[in-house]
C-alpha positions in Angstrom: -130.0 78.8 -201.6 -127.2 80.5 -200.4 -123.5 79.3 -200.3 -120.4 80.2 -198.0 -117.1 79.4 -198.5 -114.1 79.0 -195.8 -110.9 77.3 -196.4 -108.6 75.5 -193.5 -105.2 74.6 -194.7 -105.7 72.6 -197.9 -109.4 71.8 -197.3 -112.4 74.0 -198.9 -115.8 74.0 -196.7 -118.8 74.7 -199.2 -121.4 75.4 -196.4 -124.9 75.4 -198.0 -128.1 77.2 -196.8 -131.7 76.2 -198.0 -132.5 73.8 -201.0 -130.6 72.5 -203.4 -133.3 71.2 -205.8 -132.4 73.0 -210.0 -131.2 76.2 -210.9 -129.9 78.7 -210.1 -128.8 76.6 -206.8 -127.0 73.7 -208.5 -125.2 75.6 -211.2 -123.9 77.9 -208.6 -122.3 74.5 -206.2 -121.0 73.0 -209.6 -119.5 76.6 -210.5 -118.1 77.1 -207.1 -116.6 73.4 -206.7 -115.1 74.0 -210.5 -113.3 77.3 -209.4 -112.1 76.0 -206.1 -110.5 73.6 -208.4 -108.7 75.7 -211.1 -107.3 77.5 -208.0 -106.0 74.1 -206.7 -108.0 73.1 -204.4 -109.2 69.3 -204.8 -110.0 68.5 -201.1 -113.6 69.7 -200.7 -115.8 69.7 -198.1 -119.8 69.9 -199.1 -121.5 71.2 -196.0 -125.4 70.1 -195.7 -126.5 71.0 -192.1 -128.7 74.0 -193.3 -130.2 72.1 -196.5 -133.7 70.5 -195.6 -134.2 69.0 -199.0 -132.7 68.1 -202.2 -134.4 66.5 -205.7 -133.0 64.4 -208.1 -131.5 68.0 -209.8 -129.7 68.5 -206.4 -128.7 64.9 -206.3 -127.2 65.1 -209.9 -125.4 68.1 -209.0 -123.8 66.5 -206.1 -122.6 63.7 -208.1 -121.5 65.7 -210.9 -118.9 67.6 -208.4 -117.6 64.6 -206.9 -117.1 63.5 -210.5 -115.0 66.7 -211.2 -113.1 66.2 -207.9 -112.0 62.8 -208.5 -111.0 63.5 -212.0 -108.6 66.2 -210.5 -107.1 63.6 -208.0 -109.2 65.2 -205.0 -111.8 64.2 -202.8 -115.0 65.7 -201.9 -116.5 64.8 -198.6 -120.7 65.5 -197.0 -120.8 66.8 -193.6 -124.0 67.2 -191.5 -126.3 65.3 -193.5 -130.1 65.6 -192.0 -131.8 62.1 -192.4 -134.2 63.7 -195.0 -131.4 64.1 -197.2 -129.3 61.0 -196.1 -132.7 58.8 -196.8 -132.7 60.2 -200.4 -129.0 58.9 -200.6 -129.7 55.9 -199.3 -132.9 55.0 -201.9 -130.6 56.6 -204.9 -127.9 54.0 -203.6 -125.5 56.8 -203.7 -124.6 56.3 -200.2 -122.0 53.4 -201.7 -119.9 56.2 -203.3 -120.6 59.0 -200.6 -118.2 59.9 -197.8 -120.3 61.3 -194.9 -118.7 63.1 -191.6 -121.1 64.0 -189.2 -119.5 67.7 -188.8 -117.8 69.8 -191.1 -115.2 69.9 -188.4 -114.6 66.0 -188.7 -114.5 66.5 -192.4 -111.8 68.9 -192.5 -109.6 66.7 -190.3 -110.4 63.9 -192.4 -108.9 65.3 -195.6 -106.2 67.4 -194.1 -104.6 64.2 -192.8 -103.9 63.3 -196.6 
């Protein structure tokens, strides 16, 4: 998996490539999402257009950077979600706690608003 990062005004945009199902893939989101945060960035935006699957590894992973997010006051918002990956949200029930945008775009003027 590979991951990109761009930042618009006070908004991060993690754009992901591939799958994010263990290691090395999830360690590298968790590690990216904790550095964009010691630099001050808490608004976060998880791209998953280019993702075709995730396990419960990826899943974890996912839920363990919104955790780290919300602990430093941010928020951490999905963008393009595929309804292979969404359905997997929906069955975990994490779709309660999950803010989904349909574009990355919609995302970033989501959270730039706050």
């Amino acid at each position: 998996m590979k991951i990109k990062e761009h930042v618009y005004k006070k908004v991060a945009v993690l754009d992901l490539r591939g799958k994010l199902m263990g290691p090395p893939a999830t360690n590298e989101l968790v590690s990216d999402v904790q550095q964009l945060l010691e630099e001050g960035i808490t608004r976060i935006v998880v791209d998953l257009k280019h993702v075709n699957w995730i396990n419960s590894l990826g899943l974890g992973a996912i839920v363990k950077c919104i955790n780290l997010v919300r602990q430093s006051q941010g928020a951490m918002h999905l963008a393009g979600v595929g309804e292979k990956v969404k359905s997997l949200f929906v069955m975990s029930q994490l779709i309660k706690i999950l803010t989904i945008h349909t574009s990355a775009k919609e995302a970033v003027d989501e959270l730039n608003k706050t």
